[in-house]
N, C-alpha and C positions, 0 to 999 in steps of 0.2 A: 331631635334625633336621639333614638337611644343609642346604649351602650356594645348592643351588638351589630348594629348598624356599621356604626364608627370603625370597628374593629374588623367588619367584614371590608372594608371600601381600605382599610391600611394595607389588609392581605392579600386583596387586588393590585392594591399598590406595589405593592413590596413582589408579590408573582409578576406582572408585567416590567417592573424595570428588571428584574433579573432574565425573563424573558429579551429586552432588549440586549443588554450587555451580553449576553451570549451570541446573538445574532453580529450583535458588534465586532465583537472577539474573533469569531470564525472567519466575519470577513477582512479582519487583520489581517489574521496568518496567513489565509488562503492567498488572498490579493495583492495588497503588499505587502508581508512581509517574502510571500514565496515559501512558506517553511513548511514543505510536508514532502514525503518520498513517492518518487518516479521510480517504477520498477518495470522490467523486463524481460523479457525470453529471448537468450541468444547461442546459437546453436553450438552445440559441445563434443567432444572428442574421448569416446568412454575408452581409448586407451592411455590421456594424459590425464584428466582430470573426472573425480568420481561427479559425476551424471544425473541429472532427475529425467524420471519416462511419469509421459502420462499413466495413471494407473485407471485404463477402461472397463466399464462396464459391459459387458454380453451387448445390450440393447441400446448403445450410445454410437452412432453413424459417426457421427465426428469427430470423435477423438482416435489418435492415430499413437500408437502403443513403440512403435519403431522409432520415433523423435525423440531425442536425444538433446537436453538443454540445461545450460547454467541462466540463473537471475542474477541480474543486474539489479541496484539499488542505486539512485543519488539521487542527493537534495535538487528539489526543482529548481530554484534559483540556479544551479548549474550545468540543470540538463538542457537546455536553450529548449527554442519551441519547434524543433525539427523531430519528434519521436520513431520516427524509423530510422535516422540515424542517429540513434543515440548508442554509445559506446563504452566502452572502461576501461580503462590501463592498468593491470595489473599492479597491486601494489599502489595502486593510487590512494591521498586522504581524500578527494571529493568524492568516490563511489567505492560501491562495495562487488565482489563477486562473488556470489555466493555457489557454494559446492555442494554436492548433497549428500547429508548424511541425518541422524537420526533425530537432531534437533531443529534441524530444516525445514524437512519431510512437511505438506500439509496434507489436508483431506484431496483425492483425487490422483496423488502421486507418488510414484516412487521411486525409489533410489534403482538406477542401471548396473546391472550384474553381469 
C-alpha cells in the first residue's frame, strides 16, 4: 500500500466520523434534548400593540394583506405538543412576543400602519 493510498482511506476516515457526529449531534438536540424554537402566528390588535401584515404580491391568491399578527417564540421543551394551542404570557421567561418593527421585519412582511 502506497502512501497516497493510506492517506486517502484516513481522509475517508476522518470525513465519515465527522459525518457521523453531526448526525449524532442533531439528533441530540432535536430529540432529546428538545433545544430548538417553536414559533407562531397569533392574532394582534394594531391599536395596542405594533403589528406585522403579510406583505403580498399582485399574483399570490393566498396571502391575505388585512391579517394582522404578532409571533410567538418558545423553547419546544415548553411548548408541549398541542401547536394550536400554544400561547404566551406577556412578560413571560419561557417565551417571547415579538412586535413588529424594523429588526423583526423578514422577507414577505410588513410592519401595520
Amino acid at each position: 500500500m502506497n502512501k497516497n493510498d493510506k492517506q486517502s482511506r484516513y481522509f475517508f476516515l476522518t470525513i465519515c466520523l465527522i459525518f457521523v457526529f453531526v448526525i449524532f449531534f442533531s439528533y441530540y438536540t432535536f430529540f432529546i434534548k428538545n433545544d430548538y424554537i417553536v414559533s407562531k402566528q397569533i392574532s394582534c390588535d394594531p391599536a395596542v400593540d405594533s403589528c406585522f401584515v403579510s406583505d403580498c404580491k399582485s399574483n399570490d391568491s393566498t396571502c391575505d394583506p388585512k391579517t394582522t399578527y404578532l409571533k410567538i417564540e418558545v423553547p419546544s421543551k415548553f411548548a408541549g405538543t398541542d401547536y394550536d394551542s400554544l400561547s404566551c404570557i406577556k412578560d413571560s421567561t419561557l417565551c417571547k412576543i415579538i412586535t413588529c418593527d424594523d429588526s423583526t421585519v423578514v422577507s414577505g412582511e410588513k410592519c401595520f400602519k
